[in-house]
N, C-alpha and C positions, 0 to 999 in steps of 0.2 A: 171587158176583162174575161177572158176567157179559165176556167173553173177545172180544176182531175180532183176526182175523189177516191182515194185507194183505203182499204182494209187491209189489215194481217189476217184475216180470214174471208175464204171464197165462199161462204156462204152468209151472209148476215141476217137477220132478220129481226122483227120486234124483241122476241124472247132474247137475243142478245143484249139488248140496249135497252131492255124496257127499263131501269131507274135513269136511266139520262134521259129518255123520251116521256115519261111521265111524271118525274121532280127536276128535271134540270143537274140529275147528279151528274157530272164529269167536270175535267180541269182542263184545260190545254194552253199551246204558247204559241206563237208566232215569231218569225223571223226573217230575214231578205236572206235567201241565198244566192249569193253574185259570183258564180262557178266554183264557189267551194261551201260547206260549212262554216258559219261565222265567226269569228276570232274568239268570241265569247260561248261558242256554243255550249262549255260544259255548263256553264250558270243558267240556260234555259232549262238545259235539263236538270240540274239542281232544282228548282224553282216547280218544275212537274213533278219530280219526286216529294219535293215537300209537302204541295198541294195535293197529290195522291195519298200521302200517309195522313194530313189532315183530314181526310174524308173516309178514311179506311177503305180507300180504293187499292185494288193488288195492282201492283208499279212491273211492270215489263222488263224491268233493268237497259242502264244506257245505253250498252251494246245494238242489242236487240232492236232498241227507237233509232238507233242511228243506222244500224245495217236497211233498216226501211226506209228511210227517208233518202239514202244514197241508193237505194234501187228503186225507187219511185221518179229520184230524179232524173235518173239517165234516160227514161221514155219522153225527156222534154229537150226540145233543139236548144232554144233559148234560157240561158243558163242566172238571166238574173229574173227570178223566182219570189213569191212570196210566200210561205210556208208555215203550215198552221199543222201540232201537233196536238191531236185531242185524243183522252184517253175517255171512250164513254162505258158506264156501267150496267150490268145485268145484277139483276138477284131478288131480295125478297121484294110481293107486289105491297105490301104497306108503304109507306113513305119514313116510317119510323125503323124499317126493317134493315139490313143488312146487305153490303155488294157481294158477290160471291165470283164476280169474274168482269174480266175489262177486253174491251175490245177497241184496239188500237186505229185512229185514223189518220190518216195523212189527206190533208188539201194543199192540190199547190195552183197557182195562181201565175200566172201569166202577163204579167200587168206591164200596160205600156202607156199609161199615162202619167206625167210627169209636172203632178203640182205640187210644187215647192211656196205655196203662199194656201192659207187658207184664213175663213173667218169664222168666227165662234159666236152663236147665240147663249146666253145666260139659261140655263137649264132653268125648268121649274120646280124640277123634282127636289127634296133637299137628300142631298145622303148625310146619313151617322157615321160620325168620326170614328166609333165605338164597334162598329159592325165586324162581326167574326170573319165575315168573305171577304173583307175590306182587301186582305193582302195577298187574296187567291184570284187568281182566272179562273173561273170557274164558266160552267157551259147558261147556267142560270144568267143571263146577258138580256134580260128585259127591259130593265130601267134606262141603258143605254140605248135600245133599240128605239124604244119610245121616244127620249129625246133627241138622239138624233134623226130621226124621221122630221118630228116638231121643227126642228134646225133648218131641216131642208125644205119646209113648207115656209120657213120665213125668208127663204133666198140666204141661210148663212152654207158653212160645212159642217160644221159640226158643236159641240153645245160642251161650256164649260159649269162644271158642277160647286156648287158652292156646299158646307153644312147646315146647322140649324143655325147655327149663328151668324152665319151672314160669312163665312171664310170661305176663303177661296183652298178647292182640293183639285181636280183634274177637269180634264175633258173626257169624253167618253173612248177614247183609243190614245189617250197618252199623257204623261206630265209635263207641267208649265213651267217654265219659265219666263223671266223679263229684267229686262237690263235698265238700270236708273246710275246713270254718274261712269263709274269705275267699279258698280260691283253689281252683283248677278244674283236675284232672290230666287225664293221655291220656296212650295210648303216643305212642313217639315215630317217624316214620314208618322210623328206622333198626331197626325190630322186625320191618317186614318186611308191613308191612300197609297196606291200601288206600292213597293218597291221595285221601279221599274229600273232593268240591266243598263240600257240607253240612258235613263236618269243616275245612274250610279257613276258609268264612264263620263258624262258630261261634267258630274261634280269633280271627280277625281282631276280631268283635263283642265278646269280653273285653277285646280291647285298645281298642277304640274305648271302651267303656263301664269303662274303668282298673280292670278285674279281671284279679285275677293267673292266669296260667295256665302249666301245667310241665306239658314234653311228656319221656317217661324212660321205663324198662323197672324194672316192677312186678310183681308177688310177686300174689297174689290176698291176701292179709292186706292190701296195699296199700285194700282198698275196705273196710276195716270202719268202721264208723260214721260212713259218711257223711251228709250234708245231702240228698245225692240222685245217683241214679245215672241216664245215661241214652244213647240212641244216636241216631245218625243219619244218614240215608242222602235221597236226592234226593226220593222219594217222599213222604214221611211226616213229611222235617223233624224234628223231635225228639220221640221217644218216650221215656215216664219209666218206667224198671228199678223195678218193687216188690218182687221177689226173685229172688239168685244161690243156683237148687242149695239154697234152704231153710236156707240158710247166713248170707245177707247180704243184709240187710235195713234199706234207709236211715230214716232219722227223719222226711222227710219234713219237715220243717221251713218248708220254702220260702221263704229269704230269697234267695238268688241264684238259683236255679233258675228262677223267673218273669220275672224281670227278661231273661236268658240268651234264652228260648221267646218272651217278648214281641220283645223289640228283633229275634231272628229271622224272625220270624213277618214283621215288618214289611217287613224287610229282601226278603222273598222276595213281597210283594207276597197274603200271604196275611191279612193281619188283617182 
């Protein structure tokens, strides 16, 4: 997978990014760009603005992220893109201290590999329902680093994360879902986990398409024998879960599941 890393500034250096480099202060979002800006893209950028004013980080305004990422993108032939907007911080050296300026990055990504099937180890880590960063991207990306690494040392992709109590909340790059009967579960975002854009248009598409769908706090017995299990995030749109932990393992059936990826797919402008 080939890597560009662009600035809104030609000179960077520590002193620009020292609180992102030394507390993990910054926000950012990710997204597929498949020869244009994404249908949803005002809501990314929603989501960095909110997350910026959470941290009292100064917000670059929409225009401005968007006039970059559309002149970032035309130095690349191949126009279906992964793209990552991160706003990282400078300012006081305490940790308790104050950002006093942002410096803008664009990653974009090159990506030419095409897995549509992944499998998930049971994280170790527990996360808190309760957590303030719970509904932010934030640059602070440790916990997921760690278990997904852990993941891939056991032969899985990636690692879904439960709470203290034993509930199931995400995986480390996206939300879950899974198909039992005629109707289509996920936590519920009072679990404490992302509100992800891709999980927003998934919900909304059940109802357009009068599938049932029930958002609640789930038990990991909650996913046996289902139709199909799967996640999703801005990038990648819907990827299909073929094993949790060696444990759980859907039937694969396919009767809502396509239907769900299809009418998606459309919706984002990718069929």
């Amino acid at each position: 997978m080939k890597e560009s890393i662009y600035f809104d500034q030609e000179q960077v250096g520590v002193s620009n990014i020292n609180r992102s480099m030394l507390f993990g202060e910054g926000v950012f979002e990710t997204f597929r760009y498949k020869n244009k800006l994404p249908v949803f893209f005002d809501r990314h950028l929603e989501r960095l603005r909110h997350s910026a004013n959470f941290l009292s980080l100064k917000y670059p305004g929409d225009a401005y992220i968007q006039s970059l990422v559309e002149k970032f993108v035309k130095q690349h032939k191949p126009k279906d893109l992964t793209v990552k907007i991160v706003l990282l911080s400078s300012g006081d050296g305490s940790y308790f201290g104050k950002s006093n300026g942002v410096v803008v990055m664009v990653s974009i990504k090159e990506d030419d590999s095409n897995n549509d099937e992944i499998s998930l180890a049971i994280a170790q880590t527990k996360k808190g329902n309760s957590h303030v960063l719970a509904r932010h991207k934030t640059t602070n990306y440790l916990s997921s680093i760690v278990e997904r690494r852990e993941a891939t040392k056991k032969g899985f992709d990636d690692a879904l994360f439960l709470d203290h109590k034993d509930l199931i909340l995400e995986t480390t790059s996206g939300n879950i879902f899974w198909i039992k009967g005629s109707s289509i579960f996920t936590p519920s975002l009072s679990c404490g986990i992302l509100p992800g854009i891709t999980r927003g248009l998934v919900i909304a598409t059940c109802k357009e398409k009068g599938i049932k769908i029930v958002e609640g706090n789930y038990e990991l017995g909650s996913l046996l024998f289902p139709e199909a299990i799967f996640i999703t995030n801005a990038a990648k749109g819907i990827i299909e879960v073929v094993n949790i932990d060696n444990l759980i393992k859907p039937t694969r059936t396919h009767k809502i599941f396509p239907i769900i990826k299809n009418a998606l797919d459309e919706t984002l402008g990718w069929d």
